[in-house]
N, C-alpha and C positions, 0 to 999 in steps of 0.2 A: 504494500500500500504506500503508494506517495504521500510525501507532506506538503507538497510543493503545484497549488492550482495559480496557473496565473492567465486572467484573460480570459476565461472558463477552460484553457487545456492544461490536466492535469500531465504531471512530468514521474516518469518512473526510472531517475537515471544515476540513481544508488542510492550509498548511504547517505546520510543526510546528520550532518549536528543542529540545532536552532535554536540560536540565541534572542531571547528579547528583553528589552529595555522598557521604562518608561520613565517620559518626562510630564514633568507637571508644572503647565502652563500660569502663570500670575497676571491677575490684571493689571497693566500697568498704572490704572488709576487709580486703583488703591496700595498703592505702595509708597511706603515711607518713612522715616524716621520721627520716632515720637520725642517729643523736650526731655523727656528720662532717657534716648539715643535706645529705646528697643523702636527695633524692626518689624513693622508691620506690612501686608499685603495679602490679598484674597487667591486663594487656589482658585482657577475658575475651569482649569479643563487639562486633560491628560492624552498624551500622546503615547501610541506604543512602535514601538521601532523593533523590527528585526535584523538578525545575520544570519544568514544560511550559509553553511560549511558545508561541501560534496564532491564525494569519492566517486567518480566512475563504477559501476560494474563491475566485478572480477569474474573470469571464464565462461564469459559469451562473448560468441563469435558478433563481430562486428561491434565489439563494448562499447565505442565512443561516440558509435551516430548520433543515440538520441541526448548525447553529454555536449555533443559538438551543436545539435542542433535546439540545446538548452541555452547554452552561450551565446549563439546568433541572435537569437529571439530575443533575450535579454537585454543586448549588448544595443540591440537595433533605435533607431534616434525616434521613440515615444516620450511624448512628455510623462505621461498618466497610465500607472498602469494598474489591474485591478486584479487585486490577491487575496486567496484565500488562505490562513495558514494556521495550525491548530494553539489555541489559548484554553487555557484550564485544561478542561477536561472536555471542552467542544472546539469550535471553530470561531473564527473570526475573520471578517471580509471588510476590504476597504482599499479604498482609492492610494496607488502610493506612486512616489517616484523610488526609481534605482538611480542609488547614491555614488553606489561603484561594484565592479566587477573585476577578480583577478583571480588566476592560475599561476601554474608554474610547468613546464614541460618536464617531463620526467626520462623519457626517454623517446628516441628515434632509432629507428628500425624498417630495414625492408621498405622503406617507403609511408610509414606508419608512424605518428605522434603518439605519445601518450602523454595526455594531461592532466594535473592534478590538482587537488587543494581549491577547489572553486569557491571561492568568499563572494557572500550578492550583500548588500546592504540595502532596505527597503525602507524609506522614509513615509509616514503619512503624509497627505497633501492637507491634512486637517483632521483638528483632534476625532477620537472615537470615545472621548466621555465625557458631560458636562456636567 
């Protein structure tokens, strides 16, 4: 089972580690320093941010097409892209940008790449809690 929908097509192109973050947004207009110098300001909304870490396949014939043609699609110049990716114990969908993408070649062979180590970074385009 994939972890990994983006766009509505789901991606079966190995292991998978997944990282997420959250940050929490302040209004900026209630923020401030009081005459006693404590710091006040309003939580008003919360962002969740992902990193998806992935390994190739090991021993299938042809392991890197659909890893190669996970990278293109990712890599490709979308502004907005739309993800599904699992949170708690269900899922979670929302609008996001890709913040970055990188590998590392691991070996070449016969004509043949192998690449590894794929980091995506998935930012919201807008919080998912208010």
């Amino acid at each position: 089972m994939s972890l990994i929908k983006i766009d509505g097509k789901t991606y079966d192109i190995g292991e998978v580690e997944l990282k997420r973050g959250a940050e929490i947004i302040y209004d900026p207009l209630t923020k401030g320093t009081m005459l006693d110098f404590s710091e006040v300001d309003d939580a008003a909304a919360t962002k969740y941010t992902y990193s998806i870490k992935i390994e190739p396949k090991r021993g299938v014939s042809d392991e890197n097409k659909e890893y190669d043609d996970f990278y293109y699609d990712i890599t490709s110049p979308k502004s907005v892209r739309f993800v599904e990716l699992p949170f708690g114990q269900g899922m979670i969908s929302f609008p996001a940008k890709i913040k970055s993408a990188s590998d590392s070649l691991k070996k070449r062979n016969g004509g043949k790449s192998k690449w590894v180590g794929l980091t995506v970074e998935f930012l919201p385009v807008k919080p998912q809690r208010y």
